[in-house]
C-alpha positions as CSV (number, residue, x, y, z in Angstrom):
1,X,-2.6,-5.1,25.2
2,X,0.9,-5.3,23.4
3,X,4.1,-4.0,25.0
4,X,5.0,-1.7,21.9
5,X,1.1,-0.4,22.5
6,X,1.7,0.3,25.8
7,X,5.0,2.1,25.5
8,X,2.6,4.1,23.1
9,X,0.0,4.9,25.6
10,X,2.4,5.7,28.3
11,X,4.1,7.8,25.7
12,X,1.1,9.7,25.4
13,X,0.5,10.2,28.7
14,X,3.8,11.6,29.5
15,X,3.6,13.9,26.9
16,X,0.2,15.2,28.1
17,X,-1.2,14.8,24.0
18,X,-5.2,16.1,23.9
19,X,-7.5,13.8,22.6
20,X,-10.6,15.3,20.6
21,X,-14.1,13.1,20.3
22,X,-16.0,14.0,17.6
23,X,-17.6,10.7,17.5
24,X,-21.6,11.3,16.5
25,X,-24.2,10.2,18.7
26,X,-23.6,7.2,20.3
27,X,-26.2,4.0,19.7
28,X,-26.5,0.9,17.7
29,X,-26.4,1.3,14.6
30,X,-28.8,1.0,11.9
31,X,-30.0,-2.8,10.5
32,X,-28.7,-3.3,7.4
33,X,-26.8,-6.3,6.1
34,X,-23.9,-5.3,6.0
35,X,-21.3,-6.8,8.7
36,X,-17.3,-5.9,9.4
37,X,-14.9,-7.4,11.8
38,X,-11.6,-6.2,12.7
39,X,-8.9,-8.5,12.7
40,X,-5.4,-7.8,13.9
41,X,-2.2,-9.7,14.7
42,X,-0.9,-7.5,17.3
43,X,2.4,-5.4,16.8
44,X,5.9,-6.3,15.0
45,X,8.4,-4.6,16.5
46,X,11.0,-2.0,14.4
47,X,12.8,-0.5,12.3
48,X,15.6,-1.2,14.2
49,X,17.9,0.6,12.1
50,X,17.7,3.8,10.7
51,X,16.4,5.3,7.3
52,X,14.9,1.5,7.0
53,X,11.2,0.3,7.6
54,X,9.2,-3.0,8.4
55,X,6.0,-4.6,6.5
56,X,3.4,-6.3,8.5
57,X,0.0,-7.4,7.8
58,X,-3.9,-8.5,9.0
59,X,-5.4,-10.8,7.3
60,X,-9.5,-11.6,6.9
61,X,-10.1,-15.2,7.0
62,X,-13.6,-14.1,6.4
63,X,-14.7,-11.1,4.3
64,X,-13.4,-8.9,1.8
65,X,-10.9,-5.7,3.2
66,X,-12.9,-2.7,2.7
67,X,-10.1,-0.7,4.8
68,X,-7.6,-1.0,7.5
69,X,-5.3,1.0,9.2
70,X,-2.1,0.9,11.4
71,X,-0.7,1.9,15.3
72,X,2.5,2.7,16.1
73,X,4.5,2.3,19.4
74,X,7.0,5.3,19.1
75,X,8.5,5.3,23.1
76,X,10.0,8.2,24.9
77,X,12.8,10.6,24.3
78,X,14.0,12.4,21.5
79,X,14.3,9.2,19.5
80,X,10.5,8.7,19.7
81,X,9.7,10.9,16.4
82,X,12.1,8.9,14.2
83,X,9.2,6.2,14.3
84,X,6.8,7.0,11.1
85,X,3.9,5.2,9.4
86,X,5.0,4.8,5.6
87,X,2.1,3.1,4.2
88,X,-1.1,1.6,4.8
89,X,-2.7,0.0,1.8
90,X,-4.1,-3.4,0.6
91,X,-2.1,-6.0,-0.6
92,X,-3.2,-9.5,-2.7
93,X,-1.3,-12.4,-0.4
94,X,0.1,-10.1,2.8
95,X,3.7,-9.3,1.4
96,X,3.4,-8.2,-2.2
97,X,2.5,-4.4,-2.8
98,X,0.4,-2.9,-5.6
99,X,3.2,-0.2,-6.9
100,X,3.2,-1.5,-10.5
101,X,0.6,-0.3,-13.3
102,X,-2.0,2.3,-12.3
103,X,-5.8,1.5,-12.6
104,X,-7.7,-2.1,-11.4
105,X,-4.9,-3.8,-10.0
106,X,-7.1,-6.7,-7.7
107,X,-9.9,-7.6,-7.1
108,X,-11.5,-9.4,-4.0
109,X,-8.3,-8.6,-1.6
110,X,-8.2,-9.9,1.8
111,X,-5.1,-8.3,3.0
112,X,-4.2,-5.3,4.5
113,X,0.0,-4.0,5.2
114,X,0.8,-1.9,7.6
115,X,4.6,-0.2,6.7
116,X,6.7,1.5,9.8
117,X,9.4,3.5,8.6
118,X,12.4,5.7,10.0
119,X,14.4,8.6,10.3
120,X,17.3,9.6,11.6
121,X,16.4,7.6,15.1
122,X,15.1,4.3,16.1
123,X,14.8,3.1,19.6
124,X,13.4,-0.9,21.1
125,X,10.5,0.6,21.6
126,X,9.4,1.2,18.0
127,X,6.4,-1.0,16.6
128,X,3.4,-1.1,14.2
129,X,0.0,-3.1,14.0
130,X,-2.0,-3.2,11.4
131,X,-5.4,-3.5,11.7
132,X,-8.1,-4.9,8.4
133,X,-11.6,-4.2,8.2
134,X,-13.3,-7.4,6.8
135,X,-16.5,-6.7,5.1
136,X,-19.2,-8.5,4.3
137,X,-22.5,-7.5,2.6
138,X,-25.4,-9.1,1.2
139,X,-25.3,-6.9,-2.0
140,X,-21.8,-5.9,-2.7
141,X,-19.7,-9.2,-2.7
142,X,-16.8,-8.3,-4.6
143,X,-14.7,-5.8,-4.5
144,X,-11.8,-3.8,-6.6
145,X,-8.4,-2.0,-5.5
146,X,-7.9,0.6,-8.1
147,X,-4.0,2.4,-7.6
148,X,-2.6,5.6,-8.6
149,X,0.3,7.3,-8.4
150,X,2.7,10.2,-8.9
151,X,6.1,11.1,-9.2
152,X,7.6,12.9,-5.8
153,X,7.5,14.9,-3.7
154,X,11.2,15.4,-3.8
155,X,11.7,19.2,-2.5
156,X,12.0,19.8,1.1
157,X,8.3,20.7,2.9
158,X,6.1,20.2,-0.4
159,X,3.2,17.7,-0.9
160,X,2.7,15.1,-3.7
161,X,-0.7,14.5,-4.2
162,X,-2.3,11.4,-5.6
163,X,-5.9,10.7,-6.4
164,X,-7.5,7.0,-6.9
165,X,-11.2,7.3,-8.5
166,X,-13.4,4.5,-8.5
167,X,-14.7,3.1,-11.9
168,X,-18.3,4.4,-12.8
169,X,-21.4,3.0,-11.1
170,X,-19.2,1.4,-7.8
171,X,-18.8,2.7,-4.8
172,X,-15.9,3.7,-2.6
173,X,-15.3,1.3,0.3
174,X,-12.1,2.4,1.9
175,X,-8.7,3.0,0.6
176,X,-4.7,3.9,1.7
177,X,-1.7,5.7,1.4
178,X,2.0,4.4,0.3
179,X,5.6,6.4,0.0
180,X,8.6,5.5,-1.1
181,X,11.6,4.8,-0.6
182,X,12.2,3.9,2.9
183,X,15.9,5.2,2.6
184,X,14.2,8.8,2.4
185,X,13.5,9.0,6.1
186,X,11.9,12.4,5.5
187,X,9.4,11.3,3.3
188,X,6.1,9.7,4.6
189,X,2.0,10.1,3.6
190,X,0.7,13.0,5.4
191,X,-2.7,11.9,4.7
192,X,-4.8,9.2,3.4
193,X,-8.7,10.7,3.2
194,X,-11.8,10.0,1.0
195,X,-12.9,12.8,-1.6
196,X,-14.1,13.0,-5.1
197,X,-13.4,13.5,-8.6
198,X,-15.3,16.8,-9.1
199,X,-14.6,20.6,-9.5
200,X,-16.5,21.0,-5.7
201,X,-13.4,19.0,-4.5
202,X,-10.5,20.4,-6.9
203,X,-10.6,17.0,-8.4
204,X,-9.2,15.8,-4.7
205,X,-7.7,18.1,-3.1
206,X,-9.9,19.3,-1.1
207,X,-11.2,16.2,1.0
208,X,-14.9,14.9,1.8
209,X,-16.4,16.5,4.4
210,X,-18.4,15.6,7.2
211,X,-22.3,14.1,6.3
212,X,-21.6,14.1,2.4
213,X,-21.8,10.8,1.0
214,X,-21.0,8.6,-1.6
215,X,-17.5,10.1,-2.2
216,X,-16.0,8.1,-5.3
217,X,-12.0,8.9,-5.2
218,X,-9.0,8.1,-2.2
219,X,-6.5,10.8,-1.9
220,X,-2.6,10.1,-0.8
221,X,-0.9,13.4,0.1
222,X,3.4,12.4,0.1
223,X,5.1,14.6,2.4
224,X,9.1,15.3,2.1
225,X,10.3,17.1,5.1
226,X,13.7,17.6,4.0
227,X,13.7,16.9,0.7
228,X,15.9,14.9,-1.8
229,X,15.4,11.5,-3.3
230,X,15.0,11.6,-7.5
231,X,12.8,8.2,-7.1
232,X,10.3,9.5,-4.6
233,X,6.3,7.7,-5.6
234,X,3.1,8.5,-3.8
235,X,0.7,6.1,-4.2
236,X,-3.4,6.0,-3.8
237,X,-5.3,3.2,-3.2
238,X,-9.0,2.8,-3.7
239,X,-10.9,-0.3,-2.5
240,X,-14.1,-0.3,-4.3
241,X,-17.0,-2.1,-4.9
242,X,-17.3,-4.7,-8.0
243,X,-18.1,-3.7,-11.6
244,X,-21.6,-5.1,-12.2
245,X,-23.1,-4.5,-9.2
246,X,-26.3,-2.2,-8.6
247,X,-25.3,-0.4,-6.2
248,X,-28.2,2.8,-6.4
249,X,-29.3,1.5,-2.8
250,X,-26.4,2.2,-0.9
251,X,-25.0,5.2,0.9
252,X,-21.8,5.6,2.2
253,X,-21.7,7.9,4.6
254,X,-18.3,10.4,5.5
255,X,-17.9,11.5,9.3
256,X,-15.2,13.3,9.6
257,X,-13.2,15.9,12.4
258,X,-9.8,18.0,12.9
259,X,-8.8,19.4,16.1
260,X,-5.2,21.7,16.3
261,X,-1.7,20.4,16.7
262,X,0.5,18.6,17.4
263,X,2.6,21.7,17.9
264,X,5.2,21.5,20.5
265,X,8.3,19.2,19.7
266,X,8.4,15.5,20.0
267,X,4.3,15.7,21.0
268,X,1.5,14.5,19.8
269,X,-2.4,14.8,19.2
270,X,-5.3,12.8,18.4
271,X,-8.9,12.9,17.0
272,X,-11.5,10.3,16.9
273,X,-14.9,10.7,14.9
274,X,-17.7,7.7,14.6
275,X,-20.6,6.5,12.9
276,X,-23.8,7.6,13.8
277,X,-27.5,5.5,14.4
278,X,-28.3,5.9,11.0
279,X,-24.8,5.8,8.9
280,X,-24.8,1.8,8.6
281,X,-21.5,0.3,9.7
282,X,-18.1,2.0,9.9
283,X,-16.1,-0.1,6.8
284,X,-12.6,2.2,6.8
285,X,-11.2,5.2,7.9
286,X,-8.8,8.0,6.9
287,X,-5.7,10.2,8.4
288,X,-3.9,13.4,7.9
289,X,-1.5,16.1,10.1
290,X,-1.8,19.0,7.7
291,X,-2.6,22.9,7.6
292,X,-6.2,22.9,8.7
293,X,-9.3,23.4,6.3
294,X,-8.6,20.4,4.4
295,X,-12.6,20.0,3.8
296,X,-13.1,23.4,2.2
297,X,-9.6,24.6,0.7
298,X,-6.9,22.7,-1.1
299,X,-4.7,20.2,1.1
300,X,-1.7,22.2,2.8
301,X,1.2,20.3,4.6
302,X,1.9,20.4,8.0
303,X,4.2,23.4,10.0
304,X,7.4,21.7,10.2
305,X,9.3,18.8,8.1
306,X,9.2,16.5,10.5
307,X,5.7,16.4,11.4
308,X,4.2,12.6,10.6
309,X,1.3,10.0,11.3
310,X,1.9,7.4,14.0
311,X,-1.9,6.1,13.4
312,X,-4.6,6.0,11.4
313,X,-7.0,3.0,13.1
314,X,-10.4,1.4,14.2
315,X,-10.8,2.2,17.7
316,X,-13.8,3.2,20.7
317,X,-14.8,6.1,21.2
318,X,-12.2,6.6,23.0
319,X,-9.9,6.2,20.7
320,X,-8.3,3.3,21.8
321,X,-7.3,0.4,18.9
322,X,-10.1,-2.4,19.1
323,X,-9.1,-6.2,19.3
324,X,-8.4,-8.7,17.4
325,X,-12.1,-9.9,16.3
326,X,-14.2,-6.8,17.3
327,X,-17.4,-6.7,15.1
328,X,-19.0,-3.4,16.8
329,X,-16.0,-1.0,15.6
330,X,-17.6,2.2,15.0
331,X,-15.1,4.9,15.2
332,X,-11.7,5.4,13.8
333,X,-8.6,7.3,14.9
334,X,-6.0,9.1,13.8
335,X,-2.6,10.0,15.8
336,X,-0.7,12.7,14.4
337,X,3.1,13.3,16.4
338,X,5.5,16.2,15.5
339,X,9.4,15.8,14.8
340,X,12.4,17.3,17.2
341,X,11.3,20.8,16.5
342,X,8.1,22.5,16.9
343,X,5.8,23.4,14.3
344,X,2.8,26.1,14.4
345,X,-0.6,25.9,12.1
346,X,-0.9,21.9,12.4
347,X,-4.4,20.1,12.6
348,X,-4.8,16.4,12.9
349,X,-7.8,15.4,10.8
350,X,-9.8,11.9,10.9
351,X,-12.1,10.5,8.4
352,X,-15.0,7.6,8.9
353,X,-16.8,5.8,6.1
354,X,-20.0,4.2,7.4
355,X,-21.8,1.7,4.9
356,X,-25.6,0.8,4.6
357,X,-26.8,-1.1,1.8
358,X,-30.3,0.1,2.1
359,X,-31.4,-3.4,2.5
């Protein structure tokens, strides 16, 4: 276990953070063909200055990225809410970002970026690890990140919703979340969650709920906790699977759960949710602190401006982060920490896409 992890854990435990399992019933999953192994290369410590942020990355020296997530190490004291995630989102060589045109940007990535960002406080303790989910199926053997984005938010405690759909006749894999700029410590993704493009789901704003499947759209949800900055972008990312492919045989299957808070100040809260014997194997996962009842009414921020993510990951059901190399992953987890002040109405909400290809 890393140092910046365990500062995290013992974080956690000091601040006496609920964890809620929602993971479906435990068992091996069902055969199919399709395979995924995490791969990690442990934290990277920072930002060590303030209203700044850090880029690190997993890599798949086998398999495609169908998802991936990030950790953060955040510390104690009141300086422990100035650590934020800022993005988590594929990238084509490790370093390079896909914030240029909208639509099919790559194809057949095998990256994943994890971005740490600031506020107002930064202490030695601050870290983040990103974590990719390498896929690999028998029947889907390339894939497609498709990006969208949008303009904000820039008003204090207001959302900027973005919506990645899938091109006609794939299916959705994974996806991610991006802000910027770092120099905006207020501004961070709120969420990161699978949905579709339909009038059932406001076109994305309301998320996929748990046992539908198939969804075919990634929504990023930018959150601006005190507001300012006239360049402010949201990005979306959708990792899907390759034109040309039939993919009628396969089901992708959402798990998803929310539990309340964080609420009191400088606290946090997670929620865990797994695959079940039947859904194939998990391939991604998704995030969000918000208002509650993001399956079934449009998203709503968080209580307070400060509220963030600190994690969005592949863990046990447990909700602890899996090594470097696991290939039996089936849950994911999200960590959801509030800012120096207390908030009221906050959920923390954790999505898990489990793949079969019918085969």
């Amino acid at each position: 276990m890393s140092i910046g992890l365990s500062c995290r854990r013992a974080a956690a435990k000091a601040l006496a953070v609920g964890v809620l399992l929602v993971t479906a019933a435990p068992g091996t999953a069902h055969a199919d063909t399709v395979g995924a192994t995490v791969r990690t290369p442990g934290a990277t410590l920072g930002p060590t200055s303030t209203f700044s942020e850090i880029s690190t990355h997993a890599d798949c020296a086998a398999g495609l990225i169908s998802g991936g997530g990030i950790d953060q190490a955040i510390g104690t004291g009141s300086a422990a809410p100035g650590n934020h995630v800022n993005g988590t989102e594929p990238s084509p060589d490790g370093s390079t970002e896909y914030t240029g045109s909208t639509g099919v940007v790559g194809t057949d990535v095998t990256h994943w970026l994890g971005i740490g960002g600031s506020g107002g406080a930064v202490n030695s303790s601050f870290s983040s690890t990103p974590y990719g989910v390498c896929f690999t199926s028998d029947l889907i053997d390339h894939t497609q990140v498709v990006m969208n984005d949008i303009a904000g938010p820039s008003s204090a405690a207001t959302v900027g919703l973005a919506v990645a759909t899938c091109p006609s006749g794939t299916r959705l894999l994974g996806g991610g979340a991006r802000t910027t700029p770092a120099g905006v410590g207020s501004l961070k993704p709120a969420a990161s969650y699978p949905t579709f493009d339909d009038a059932a789901h406001d076109h994305g704003l309301k998320a996929a709920a748990d046992g539908e499947t198939n969804p075919d759209s990634w929504a990023a949800v930018g959150w601006n906790g005190g507001g300012g900055g006239s360049t402010n972008t949201t990005y979306a990312y959708a990792i899907c699977s390759g034109n040309g492919i039939d993919v009628s045989g396969v089901t992708v299957t959402v798990r998803f759960g929310e539990v309340s808070g964080p609420n009191t100040a400088n606290s946090g809260q997670s929620a865990t949710v797994g695959c079940g014997v039947d859904d194939g194997t998990l391939v991604s996962g998704g995030a969000a602190v918000s208002g509650g009842d993001v399956t079934t009414t449009d998203f709503t921020g968080p209580g307070s401006g400060g509220d963030h993510l600190n994690g969005s990951y592949p863990s046990d059901s447990g909700g602890n982060p899996v090594g470097d190399g696991a290939t039996s992953a089936s849950d994911w987890t999200a960590y959801a920490h509030t800012g120096g002040a207390g908030s009221t109405g906050n959920h923390t909400d954790v999505w898990a896409l489990c793949a079969d290809d019918g085969v």
